[in-house]
N, C-alpha and C positions, 0 to 999 in steps of 0.2 A: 136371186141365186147367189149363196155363195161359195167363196173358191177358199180349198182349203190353205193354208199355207203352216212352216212350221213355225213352233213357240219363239217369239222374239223378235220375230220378222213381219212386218206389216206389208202386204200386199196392197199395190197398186195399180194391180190392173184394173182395167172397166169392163165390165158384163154389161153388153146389150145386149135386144133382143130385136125383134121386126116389127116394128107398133099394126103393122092390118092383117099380116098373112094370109093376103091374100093373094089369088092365083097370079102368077105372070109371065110375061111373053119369053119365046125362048131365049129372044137378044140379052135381056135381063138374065136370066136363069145361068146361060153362058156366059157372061160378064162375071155373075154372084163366083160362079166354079172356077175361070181363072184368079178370082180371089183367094179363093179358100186353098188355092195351091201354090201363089206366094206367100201366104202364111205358114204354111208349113215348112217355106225357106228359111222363114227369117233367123234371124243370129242376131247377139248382143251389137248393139251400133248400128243396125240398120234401122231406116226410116217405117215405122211401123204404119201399116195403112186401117184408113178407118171406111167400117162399112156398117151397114144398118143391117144387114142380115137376108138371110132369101126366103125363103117360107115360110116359116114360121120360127118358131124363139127356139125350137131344139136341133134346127136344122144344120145349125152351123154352131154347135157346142165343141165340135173339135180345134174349129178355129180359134177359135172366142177363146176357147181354155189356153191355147197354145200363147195368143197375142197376151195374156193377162201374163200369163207364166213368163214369158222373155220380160215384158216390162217391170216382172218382178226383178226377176235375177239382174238385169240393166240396171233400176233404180238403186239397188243392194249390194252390187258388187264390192263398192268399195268397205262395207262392212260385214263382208261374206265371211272373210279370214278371221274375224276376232267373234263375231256373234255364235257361228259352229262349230263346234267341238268335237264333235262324231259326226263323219262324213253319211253313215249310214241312217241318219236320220231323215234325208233325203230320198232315203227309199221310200217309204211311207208319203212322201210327197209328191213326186213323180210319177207315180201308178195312175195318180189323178187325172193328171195332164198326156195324153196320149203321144208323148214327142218320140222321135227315132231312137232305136238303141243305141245307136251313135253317140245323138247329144249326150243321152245319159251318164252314157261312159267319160264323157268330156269334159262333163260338169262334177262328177266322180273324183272323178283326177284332178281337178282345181281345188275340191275341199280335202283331199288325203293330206295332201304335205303341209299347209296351215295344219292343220287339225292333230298332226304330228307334234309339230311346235308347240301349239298352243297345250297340249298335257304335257309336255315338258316344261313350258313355264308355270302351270300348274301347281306340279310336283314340286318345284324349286319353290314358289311361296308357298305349298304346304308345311314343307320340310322348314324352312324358317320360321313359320310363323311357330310352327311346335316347339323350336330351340328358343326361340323370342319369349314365347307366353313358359316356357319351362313345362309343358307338358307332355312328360314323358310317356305317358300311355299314348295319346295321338303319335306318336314320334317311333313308339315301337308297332302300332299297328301300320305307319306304314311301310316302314321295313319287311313287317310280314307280305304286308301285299306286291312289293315292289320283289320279294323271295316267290312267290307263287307265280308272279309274271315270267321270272328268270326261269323257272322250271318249267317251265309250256315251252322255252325254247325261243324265247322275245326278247334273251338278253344281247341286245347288239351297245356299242359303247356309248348311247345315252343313257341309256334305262343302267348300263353299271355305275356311270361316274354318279347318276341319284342314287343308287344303293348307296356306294363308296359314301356321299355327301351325308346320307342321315345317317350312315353309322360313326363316323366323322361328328355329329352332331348329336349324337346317342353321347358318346362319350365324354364330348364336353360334358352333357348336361351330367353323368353319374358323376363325374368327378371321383375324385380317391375315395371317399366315403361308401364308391360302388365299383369298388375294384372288379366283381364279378360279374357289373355290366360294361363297362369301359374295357379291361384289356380286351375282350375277346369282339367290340365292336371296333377298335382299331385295325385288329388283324386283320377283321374282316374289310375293311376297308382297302388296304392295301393289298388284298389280295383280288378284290374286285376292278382296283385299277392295273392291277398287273397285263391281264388279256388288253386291254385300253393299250397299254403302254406297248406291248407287243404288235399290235398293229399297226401303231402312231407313236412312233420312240418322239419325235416333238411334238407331242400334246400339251400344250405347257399348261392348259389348268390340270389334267393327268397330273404333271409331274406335282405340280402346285398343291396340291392335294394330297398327294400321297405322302409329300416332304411336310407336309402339316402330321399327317399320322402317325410319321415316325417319331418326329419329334415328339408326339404326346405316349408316343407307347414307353420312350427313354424312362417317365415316371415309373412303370410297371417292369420294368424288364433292367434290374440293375447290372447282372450280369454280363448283358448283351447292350448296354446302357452306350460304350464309344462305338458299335457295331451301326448303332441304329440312328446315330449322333450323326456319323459319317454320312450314310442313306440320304438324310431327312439335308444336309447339306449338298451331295451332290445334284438331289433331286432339283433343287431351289436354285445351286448354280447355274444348271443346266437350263432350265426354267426363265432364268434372269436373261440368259445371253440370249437366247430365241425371243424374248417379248422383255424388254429394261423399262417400257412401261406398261406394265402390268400392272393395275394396283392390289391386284390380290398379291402376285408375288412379290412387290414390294412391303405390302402390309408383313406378310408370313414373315418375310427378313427381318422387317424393323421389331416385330414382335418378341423372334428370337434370337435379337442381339440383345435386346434392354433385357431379356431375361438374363442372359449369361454374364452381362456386363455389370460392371462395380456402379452404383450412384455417382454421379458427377464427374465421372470418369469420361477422359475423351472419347473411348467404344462407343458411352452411352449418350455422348450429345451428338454422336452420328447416326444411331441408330433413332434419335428423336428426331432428324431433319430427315431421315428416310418415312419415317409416322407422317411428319406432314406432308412430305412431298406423294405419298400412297392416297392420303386423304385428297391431296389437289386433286391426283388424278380420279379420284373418285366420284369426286364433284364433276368431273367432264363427263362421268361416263354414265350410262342408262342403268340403272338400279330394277326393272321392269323388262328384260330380255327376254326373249321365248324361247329362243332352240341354245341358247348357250349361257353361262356360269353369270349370273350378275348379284352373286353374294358379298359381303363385305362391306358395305356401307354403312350399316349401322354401329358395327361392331370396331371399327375406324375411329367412328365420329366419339362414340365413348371412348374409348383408350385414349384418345388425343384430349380430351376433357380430363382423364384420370391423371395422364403425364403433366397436364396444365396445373392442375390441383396440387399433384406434388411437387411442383416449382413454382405455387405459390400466387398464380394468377387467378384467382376464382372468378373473375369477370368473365376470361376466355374459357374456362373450364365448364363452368354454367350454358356458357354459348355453346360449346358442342357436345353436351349432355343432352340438351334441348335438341340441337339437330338431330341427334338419332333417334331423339323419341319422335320427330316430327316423321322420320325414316321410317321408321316403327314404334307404332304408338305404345304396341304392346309386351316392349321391350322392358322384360322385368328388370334387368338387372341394370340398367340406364335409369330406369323410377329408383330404383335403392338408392346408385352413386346420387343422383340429382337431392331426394328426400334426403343423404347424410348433408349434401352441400349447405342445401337452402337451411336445415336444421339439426345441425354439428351436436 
């Protein structure tokens, strides 16, 4: 007999059955029944009882399904949260097993909030790897998709700060050469962090992010060029004093002071020991986070290899060229700097 279970997950339960089925006395028969009605008690952690069965092999299929089911969910638990991804896949699973509408609901609501997280970390290495590999068509479709989610009425401030991040990441990748995909995927960025910032004025990857936008929109908007200077500064001040170890907002800092600052100038060898000290903290922190921001690491480990390069250490340059590719293997623009190092 077997039990179905879903894709990924190996069940453990055991199916028996009653090897003679043959008649028996009512003591047994009443023994077999208060069985089959602590079975249907049972919960994750309890001692699960073993029986051979009462009448015959179909007689006690409701038990038998239930006892296999718990020792499933028991033996699995601990890799419940990262193996499902859509909780309602378990519907399709459960129909099988006849347990109370209770547990269902129970067991419901232990995979909705994982299963939340886990398409939020998702999304966050999709969106990277599209920036990483430079492929802009993955990187615009999923903007499209992540805009069709926000129009059903799903945009609550995770699903914006992912928009806000690959539009953020749209732009990097057009660069000036796509001026008419870059300004209008900045705006949009900060405009998707805006509602964000309105319900959580200290958001600090919010602010961290939006002071990244502005600062790149400065390129497009010369006009508005000290308006948006200003913004993208207080956003990151503000940012800094609520979380001073942040390595995102340290990185954003150290990245746009070496830009404004003169070479070899004292700005700029402060704005180098802010590179490393972001990179430290970047090494402490998980690169692999579910429900929150763990971008940045690879994009660290190169700059600090570029800054290396231009001060002439090619040792240490090499070394953290190589970590971000180890970070991301398929980090174009880390294979470039690396390919000019090794072969100038």
């Amino acid at each position: 007999m077997q039990f179905f279970a879903p894709a990924g997950i190996e069940s453990r339960g055991v199916v028996r059955v009653n090897a003679c089925g043959a008649p028996q006395d009512l003591r047994m028969c009443g023994r077999q029944g208060r069985r089959g009605a602590r079975t249907r008690k049972i919960r994750a952690g309890d001692d699960l009882p073993r029986h051979a069965g009462g009448g015959g092999p179909f007689d006690h299929f409701r038990s038998i399904a239930r006892e296999a089911f718990v020792r499933q969910v028991r033996a699995d638990i601990d890799q419940f949260y990262v193996q499902v991804s859509q909780p309602w896949v378990y519907l399709h699973y459960m129909v099988r097993a006849p347990l109370h509408f209770t547990s269902f609901l129970l067991l419901l609501c232990l995979a909705a909030a994982p299963a939340h997280a886990q398409r939020g970390g998702d999304l966050q290495a999709q969106i990277l790897y599209a920036f990483q590999s430079e492929d802009l068509n993955q990187l615009t479709g999923l903007i499209q998709t992540l805009k069709t989610q926000e129009q059903t009425g799903a945009a609550d401030s995770a699903l914006r700060y992912h928009l806000a991040h690959a539009d953020y990441r749209l732009a990097l990748l057009s660069g000036e050469e796509r001026r008419r995909n870059a300004e209008p995927a900045l705006n949009e960025c900060i405009d998707q962090l805006k509602p964000v910032l309105e319900k959580d004025a200290d958001s600090v990857e919010a602010l961290a992010l939006q002071s990244a936008c502005y600062s790149n929109l400065v390129k497009y908007k010369k006009f508005e060029a000290v308006l948006y200077r200003t913004r993208a500064a207080d956003r990151l001040r503000t940012a800094f004093m609520l979380a001073p170890k942040n390595p995102r907002v340290l990185y954003l800092s150290a990245i746009d002071a070496m830009a404004r600052a003169k070479p070899g100038s004292p700005e700029s060898g402060l704005a180098f020991e802010q590179l490393q000290l972001s990179v430290q903290l970047f090494e402490q922190s998980s690169a692999t986070t579910i429900d929150t921001p763990g971008w940045g690491h690879a994009e660290a480990y190169l700059e600090l290899g570029r800054q290396l390069e231009m001060r002439g250490d090619v040792l240490g340059a090499r070394n953290w060229i190589e970590k971000a590719l180890i970070m991301a293997p398929d980090y174009k623009a880390a294979r470039r700097q690396l390919a000019a190092l090794v072969h100038p």
